[in-house]
C-alpha positions in Angstrom: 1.4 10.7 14.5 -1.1 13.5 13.4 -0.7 12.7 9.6 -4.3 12.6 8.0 -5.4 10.2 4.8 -7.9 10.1 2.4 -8.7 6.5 0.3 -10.7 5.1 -2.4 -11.2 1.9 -1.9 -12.9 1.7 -5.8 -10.0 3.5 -7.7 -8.0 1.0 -9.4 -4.6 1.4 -8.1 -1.6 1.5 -10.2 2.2 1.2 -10.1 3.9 4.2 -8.6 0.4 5.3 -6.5 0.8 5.6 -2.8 -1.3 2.7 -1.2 -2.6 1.3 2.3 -2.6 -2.2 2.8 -4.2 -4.3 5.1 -2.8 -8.2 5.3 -4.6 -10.9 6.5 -3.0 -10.6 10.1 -3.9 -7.6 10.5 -1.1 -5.5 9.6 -1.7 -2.1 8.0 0.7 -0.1 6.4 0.8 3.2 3.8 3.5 2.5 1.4 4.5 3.1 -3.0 3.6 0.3 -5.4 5.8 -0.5 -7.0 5.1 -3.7 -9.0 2.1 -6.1 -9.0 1.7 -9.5 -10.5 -0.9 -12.4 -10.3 0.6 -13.7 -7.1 2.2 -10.8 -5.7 2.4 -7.3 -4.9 6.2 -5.3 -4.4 6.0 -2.1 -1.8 8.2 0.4 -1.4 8.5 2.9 1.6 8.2 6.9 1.4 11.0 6.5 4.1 14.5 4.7 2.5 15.5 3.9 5.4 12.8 0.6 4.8 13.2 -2.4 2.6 11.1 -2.8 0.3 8.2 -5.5 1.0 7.2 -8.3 -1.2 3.7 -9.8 -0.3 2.0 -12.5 -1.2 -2.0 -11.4 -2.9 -3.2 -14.0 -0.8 -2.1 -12.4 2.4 -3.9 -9.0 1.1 -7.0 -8.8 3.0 -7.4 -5.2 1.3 -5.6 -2.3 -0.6 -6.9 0.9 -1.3 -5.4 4.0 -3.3 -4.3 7.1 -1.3 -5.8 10.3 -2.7 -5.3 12.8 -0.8 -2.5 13.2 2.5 -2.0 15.9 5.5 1.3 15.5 6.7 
């Protein structure tokens, strides 16, 4: 609570940038990519104490690159 973001929603994200995703049921979370493919994207939390998240890209609604964070 009180943590501040900045995203691009046009910079191409790559693996190892810090993202926010939105899915397709609304869910919204700020997490690491780790690996993308065709058909899926892998996430990884800042946090270790999270599993990592495996999502379907047809489940992405929308994922834009974090560029800038006040924690």
């Amino acid at each position: 609570e009180g943590d501040r973001i900045v995203v691009s929603p046009t910079e191409q994200v790559r693996r190892g940038d810090r993202v926010v995703v939105r899915t397709s049921d609304g869910e919204v979370m700020a997490k690491i990519l780790f690996r993308q493919t065709a058909r899926q994207i892998e996430l990884h939390s800042i946090n270790p104490a999270y599993d990592p998240r495996i999502i379907d890209i047809a489940d992405v609604e929308w994922m834009a690159r974090i560029i800038w964070a006040s924690q």
